[in-house]
mmCIF file of the N, C-alpha and C atoms, coordinates in Angstrom:
data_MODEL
# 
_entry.id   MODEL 
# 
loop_
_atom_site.group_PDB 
_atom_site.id 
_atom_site.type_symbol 
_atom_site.label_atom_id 
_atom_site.label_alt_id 
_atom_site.label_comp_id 
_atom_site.label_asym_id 
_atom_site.label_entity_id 
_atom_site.label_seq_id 
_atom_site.pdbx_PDB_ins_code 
_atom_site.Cartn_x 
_atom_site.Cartn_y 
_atom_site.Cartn_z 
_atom_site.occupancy 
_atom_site.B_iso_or_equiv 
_atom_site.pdbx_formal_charge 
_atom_site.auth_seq_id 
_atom_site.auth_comp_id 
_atom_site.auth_asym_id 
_atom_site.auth_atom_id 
_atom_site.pdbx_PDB_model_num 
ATOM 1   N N  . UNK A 1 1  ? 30.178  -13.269 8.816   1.00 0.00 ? 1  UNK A N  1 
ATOM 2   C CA . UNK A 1 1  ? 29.081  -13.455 7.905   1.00 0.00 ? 1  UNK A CA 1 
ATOM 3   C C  . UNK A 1 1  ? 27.865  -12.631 8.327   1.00 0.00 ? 1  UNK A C  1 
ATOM 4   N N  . UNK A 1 2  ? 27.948  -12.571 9.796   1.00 0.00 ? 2  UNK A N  1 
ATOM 5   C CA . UNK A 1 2  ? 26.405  -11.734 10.052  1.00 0.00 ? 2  UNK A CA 1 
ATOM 6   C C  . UNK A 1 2  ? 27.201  -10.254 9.882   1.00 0.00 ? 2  UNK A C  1 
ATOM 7   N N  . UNK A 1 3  ? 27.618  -10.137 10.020  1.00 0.00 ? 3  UNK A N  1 
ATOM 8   C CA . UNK A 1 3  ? 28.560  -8.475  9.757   1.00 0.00 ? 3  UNK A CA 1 
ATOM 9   C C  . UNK A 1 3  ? 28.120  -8.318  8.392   1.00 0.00 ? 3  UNK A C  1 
ATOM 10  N N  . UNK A 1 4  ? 28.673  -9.132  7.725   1.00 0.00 ? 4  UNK A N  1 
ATOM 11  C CA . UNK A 1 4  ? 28.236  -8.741  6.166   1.00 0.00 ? 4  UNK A CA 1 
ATOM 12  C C  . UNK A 1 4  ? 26.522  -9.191  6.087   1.00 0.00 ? 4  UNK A C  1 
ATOM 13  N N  . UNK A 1 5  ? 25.820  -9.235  6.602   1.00 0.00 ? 5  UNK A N  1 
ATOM 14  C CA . UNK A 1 5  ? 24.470  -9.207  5.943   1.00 0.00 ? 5  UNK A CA 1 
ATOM 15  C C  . UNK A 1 5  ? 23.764  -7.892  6.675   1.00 0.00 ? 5  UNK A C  1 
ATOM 16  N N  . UNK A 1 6  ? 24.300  -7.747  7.917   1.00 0.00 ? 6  UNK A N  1 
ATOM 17  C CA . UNK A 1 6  ? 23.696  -6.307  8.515   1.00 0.00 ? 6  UNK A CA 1 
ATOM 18  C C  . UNK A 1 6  ? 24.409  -5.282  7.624   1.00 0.00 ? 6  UNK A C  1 
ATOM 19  N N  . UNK A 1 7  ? 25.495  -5.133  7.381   1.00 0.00 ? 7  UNK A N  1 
ATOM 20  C CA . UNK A 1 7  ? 26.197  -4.371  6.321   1.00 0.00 ? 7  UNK A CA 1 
ATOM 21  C C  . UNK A 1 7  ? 25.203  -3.976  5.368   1.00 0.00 ? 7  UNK A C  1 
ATOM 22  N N  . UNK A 1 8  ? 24.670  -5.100  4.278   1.00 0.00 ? 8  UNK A N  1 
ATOM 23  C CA . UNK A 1 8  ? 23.826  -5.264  3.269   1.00 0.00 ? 8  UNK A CA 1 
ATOM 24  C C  . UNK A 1 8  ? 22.727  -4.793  3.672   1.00 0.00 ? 8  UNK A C  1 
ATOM 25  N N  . UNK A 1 9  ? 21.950  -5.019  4.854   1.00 0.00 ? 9  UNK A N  1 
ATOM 26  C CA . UNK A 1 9  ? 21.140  -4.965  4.733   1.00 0.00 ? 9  UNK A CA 1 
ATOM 27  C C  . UNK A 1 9  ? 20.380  -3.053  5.074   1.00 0.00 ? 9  UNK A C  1 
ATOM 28  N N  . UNK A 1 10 ? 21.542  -2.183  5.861   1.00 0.00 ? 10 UNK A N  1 
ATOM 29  C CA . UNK A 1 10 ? 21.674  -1.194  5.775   1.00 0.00 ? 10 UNK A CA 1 
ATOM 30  C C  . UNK A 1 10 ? 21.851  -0.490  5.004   1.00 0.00 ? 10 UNK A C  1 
ATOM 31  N N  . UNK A 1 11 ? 22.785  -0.989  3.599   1.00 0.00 ? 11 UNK A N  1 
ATOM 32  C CA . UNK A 1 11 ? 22.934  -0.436  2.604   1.00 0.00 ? 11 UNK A CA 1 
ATOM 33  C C  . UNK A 1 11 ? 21.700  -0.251  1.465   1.00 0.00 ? 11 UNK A C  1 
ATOM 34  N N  . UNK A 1 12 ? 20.557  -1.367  1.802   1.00 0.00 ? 12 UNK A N  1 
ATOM 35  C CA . UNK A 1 12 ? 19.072  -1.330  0.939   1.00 0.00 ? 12 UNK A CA 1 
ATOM 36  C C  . UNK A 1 12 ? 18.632  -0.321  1.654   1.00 0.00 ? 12 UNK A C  1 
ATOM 37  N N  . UNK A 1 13 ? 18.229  -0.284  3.016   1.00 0.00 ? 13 UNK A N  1 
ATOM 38  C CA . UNK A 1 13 ? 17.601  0.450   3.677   1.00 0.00 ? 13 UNK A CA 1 
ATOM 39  C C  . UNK A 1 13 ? 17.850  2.188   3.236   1.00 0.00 ? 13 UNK A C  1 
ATOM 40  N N  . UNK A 1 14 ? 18.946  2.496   3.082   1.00 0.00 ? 14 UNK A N  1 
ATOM 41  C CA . UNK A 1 14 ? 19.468  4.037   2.808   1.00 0.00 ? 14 UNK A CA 1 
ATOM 42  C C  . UNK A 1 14 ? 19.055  3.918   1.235   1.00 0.00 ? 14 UNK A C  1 
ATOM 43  N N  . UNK A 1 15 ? 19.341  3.111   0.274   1.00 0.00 ? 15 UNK A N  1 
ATOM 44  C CA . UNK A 1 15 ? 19.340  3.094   -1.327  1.00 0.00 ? 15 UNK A CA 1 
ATOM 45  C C  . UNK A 1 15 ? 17.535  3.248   -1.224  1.00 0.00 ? 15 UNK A C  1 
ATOM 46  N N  . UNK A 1 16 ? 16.797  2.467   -0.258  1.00 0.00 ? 16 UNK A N  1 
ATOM 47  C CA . UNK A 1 16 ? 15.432  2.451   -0.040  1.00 0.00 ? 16 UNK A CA 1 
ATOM 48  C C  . UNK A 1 16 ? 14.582  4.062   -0.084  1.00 0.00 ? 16 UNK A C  1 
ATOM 49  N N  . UNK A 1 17 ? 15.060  4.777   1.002   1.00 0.00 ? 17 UNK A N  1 
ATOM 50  C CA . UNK A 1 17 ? 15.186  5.889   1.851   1.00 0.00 ? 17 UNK A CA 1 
ATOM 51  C C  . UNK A 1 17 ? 15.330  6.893   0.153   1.00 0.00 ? 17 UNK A C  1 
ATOM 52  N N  . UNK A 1 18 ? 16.537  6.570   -0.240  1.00 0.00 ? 18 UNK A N  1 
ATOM 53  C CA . UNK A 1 18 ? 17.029  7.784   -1.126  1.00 0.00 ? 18 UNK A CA 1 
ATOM 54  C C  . UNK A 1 18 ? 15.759  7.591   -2.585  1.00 0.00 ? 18 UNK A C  1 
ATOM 55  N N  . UNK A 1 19 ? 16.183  6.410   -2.761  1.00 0.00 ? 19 UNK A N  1 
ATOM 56  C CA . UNK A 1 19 ? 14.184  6.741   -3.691  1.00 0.00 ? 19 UNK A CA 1 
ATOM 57  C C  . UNK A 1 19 ? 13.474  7.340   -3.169  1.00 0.00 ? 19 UNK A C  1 
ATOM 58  N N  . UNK A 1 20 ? 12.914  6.550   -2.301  1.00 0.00 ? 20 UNK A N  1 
ATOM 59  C CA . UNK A 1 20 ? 11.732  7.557   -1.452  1.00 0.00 ? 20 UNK A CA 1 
ATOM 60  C C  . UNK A 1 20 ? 11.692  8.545   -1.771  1.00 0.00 ? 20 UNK A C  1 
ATOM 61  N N  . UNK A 1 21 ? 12.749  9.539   -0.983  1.00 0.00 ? 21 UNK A N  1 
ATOM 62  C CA . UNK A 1 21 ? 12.693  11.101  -1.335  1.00 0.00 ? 21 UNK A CA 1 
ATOM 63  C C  . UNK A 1 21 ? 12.691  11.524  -2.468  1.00 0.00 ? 21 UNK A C  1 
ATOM 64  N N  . UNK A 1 22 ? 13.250  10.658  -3.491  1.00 0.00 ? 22 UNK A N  1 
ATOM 65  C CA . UNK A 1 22 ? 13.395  10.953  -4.637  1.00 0.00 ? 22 UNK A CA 1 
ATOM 66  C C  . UNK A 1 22 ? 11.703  11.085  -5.592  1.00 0.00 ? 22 UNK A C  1 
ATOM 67  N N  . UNK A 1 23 ? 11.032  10.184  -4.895  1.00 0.00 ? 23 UNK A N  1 
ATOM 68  C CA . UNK A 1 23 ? 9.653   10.038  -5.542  1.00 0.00 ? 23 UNK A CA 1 
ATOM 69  C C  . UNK A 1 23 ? 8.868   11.304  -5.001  1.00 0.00 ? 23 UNK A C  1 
ATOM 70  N N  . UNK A 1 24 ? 8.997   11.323  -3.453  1.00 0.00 ? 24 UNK A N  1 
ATOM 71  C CA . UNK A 1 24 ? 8.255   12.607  -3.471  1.00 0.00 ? 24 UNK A CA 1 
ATOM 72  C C  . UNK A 1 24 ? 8.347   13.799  -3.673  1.00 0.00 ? 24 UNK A C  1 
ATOM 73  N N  . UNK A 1 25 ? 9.808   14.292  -4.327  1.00 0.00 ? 25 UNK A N  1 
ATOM 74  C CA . UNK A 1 25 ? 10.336  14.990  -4.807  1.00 0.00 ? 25 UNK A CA 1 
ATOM 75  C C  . UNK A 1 25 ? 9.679   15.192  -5.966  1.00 0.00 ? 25 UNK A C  1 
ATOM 76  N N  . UNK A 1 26 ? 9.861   14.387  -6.746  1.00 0.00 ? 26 UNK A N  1 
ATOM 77  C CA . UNK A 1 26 ? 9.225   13.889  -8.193  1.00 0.00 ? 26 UNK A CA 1 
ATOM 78  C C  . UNK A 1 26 ? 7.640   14.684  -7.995  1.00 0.00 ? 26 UNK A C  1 
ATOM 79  N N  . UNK A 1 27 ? 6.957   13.759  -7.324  1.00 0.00 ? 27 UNK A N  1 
ATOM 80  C CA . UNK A 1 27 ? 5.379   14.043  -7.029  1.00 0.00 ? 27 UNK A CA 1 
ATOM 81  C C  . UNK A 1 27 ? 4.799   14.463  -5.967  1.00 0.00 ? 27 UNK A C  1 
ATOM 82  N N  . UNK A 1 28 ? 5.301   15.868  -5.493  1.00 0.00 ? 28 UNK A N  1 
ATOM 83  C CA . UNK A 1 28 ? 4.655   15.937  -3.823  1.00 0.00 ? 28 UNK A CA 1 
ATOM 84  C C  . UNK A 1 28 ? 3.594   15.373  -3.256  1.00 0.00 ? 28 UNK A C  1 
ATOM 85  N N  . UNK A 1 29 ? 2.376   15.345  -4.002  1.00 0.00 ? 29 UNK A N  1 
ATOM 86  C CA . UNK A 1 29 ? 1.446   14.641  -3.667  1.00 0.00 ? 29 UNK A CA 1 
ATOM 87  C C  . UNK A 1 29 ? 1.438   13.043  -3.432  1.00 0.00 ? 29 UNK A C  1 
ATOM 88  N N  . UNK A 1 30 ? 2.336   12.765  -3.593  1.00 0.00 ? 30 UNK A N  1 
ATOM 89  C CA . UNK A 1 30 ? 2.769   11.360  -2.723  1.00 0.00 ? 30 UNK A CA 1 
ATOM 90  C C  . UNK A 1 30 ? 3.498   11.368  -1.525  1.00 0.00 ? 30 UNK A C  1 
ATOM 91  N N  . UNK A 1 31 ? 3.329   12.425  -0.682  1.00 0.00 ? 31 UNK A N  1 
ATOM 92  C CA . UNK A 1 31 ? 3.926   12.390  0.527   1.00 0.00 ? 31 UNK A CA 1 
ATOM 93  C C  . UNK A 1 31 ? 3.542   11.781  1.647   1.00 0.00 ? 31 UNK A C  1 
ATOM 94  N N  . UNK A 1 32 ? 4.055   11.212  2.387   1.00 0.00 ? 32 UNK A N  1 
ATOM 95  C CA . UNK A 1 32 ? 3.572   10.191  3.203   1.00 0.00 ? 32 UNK A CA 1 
ATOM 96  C C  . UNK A 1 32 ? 2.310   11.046  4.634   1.00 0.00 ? 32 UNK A C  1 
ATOM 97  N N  . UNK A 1 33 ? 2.543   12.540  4.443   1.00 0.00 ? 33 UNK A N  1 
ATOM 98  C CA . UNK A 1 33 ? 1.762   13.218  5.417   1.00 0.00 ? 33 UNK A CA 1 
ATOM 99  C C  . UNK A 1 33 ? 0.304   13.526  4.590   1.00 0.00 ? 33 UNK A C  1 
ATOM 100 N N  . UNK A 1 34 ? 0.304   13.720  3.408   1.00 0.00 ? 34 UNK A N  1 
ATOM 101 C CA . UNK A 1 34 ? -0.588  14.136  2.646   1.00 0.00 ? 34 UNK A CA 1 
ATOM 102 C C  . UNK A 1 34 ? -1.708  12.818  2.576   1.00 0.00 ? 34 UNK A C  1 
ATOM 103 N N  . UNK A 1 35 ? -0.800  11.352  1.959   1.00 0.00 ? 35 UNK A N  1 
ATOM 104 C CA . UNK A 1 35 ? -1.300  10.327  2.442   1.00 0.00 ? 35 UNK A CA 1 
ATOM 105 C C  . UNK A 1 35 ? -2.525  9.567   4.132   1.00 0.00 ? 35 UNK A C  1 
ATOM 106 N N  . UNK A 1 36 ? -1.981  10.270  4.989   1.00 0.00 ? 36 UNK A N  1 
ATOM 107 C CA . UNK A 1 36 ? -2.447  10.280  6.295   1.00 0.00 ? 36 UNK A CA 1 
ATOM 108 C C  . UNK A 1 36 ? -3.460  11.688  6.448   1.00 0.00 ? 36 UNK A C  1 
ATOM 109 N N  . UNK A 1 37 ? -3.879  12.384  5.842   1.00 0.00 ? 37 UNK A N  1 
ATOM 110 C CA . UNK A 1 37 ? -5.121  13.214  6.047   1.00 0.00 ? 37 UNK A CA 1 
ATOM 111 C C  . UNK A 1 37 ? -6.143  12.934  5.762   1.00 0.00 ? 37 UNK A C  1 
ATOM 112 N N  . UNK A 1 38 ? -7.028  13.803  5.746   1.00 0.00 ? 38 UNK A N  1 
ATOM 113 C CA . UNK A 1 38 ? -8.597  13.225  5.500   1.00 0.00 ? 38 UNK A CA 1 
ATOM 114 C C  . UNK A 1 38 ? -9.088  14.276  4.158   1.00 0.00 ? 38 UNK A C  1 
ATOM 115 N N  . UNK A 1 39 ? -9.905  13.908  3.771   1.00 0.00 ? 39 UNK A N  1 
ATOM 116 C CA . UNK A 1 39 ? -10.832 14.367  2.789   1.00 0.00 ? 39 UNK A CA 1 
ATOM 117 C C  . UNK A 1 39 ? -10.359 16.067  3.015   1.00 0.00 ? 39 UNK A C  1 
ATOM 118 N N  . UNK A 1 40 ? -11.265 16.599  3.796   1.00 0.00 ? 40 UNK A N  1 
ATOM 119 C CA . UNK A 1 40 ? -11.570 17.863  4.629   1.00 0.00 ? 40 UNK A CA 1 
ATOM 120 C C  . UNK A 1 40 ? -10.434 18.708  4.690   1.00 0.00 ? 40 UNK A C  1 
ATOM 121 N N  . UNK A 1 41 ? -9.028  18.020  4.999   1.00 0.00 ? 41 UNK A N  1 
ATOM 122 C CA . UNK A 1 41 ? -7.635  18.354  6.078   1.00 0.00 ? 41 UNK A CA 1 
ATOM 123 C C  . UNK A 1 41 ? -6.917  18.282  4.377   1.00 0.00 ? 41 UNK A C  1 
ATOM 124 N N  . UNK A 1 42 ? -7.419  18.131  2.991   1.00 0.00 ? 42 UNK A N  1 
ATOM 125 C CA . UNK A 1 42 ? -6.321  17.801  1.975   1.00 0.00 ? 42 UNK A CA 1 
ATOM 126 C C  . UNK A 1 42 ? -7.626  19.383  1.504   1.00 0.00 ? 42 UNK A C  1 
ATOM 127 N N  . UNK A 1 43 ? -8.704  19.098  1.311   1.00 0.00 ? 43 UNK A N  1 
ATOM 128 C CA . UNK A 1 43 ? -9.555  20.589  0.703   1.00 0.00 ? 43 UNK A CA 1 
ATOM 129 C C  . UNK A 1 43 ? -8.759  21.716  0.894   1.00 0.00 ? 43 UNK A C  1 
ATOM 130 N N  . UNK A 1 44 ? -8.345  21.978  2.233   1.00 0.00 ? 44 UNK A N  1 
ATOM 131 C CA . UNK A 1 44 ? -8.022  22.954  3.189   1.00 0.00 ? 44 UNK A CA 1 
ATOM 132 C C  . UNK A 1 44 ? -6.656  23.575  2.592   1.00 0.00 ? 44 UNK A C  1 
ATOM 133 N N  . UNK A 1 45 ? -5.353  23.012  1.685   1.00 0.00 ? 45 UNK A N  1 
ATOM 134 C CA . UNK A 1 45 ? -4.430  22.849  1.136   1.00 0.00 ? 45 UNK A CA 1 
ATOM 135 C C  . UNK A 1 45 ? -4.716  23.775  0.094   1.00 0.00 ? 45 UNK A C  1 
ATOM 136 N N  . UNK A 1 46 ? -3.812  25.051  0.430   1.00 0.00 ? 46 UNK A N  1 
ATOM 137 C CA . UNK A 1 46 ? -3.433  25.859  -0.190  1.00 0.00 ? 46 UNK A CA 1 
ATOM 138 C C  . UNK A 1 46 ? -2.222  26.002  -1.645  1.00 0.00 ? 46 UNK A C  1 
ATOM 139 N N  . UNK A 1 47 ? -2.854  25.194  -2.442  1.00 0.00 ? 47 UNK A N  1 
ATOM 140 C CA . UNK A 1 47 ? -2.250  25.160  -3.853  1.00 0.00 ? 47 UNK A CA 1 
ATOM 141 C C  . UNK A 1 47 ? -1.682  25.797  -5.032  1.00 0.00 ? 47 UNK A C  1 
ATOM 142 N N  . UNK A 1 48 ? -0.945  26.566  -5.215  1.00 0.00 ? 48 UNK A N  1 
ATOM 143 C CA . UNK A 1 48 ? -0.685  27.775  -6.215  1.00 0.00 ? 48 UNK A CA 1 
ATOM 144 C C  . UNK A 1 48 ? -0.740  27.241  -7.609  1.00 0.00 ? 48 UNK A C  1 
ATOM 145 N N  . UNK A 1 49 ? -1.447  28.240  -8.264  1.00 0.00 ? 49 UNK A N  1 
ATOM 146 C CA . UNK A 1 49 ? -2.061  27.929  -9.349  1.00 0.00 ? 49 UNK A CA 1 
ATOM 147 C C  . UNK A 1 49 ? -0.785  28.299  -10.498 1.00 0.00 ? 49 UNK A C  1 
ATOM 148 N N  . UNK A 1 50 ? -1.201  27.789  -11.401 1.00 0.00 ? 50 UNK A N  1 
ATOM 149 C CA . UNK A 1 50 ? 0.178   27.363  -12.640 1.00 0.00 ? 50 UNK A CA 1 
ATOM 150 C C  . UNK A 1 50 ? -0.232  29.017  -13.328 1.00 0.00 ? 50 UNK A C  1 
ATOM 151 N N  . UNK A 1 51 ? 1.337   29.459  -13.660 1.00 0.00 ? 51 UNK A N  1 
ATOM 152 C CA . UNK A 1 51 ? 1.259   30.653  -14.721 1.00 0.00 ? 51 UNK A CA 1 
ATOM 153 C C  . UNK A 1 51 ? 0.508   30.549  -15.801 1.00 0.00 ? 51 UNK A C  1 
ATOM 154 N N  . UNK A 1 52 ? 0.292   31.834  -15.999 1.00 0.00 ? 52 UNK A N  1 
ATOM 155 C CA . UNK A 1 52 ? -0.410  31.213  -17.534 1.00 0.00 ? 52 UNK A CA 1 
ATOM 156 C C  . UNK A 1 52 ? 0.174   32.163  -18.442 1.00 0.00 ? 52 UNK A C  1 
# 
């Protein structure tokens, strides 16, 4: 029984994980490093501008 709940409970953890990437994939600017900078350290972020 504990076999099967560590089982389970590894299997959220990776299904967890694979969103994740999937979101910041989606929206880079939700990256968990971008998140952890400062004001100053996100200005500094070299952005390429959209075709026109």
């Amino acid at each position: 029984m504990l076999k099967e709940f560590w089982m389970r409970m590894r299997r959220r953890a990776v299904v967890r994980d694979l969103f994740d990437e999937a979101r910041v994939a989606e929206d880079p600017l939700r990256h968990p490093a971008l998140k952890a900078m400062t004001a100053a350290e996100l200005a500094d972020i070299p952005f390429p501008r959209p075709g026109r």
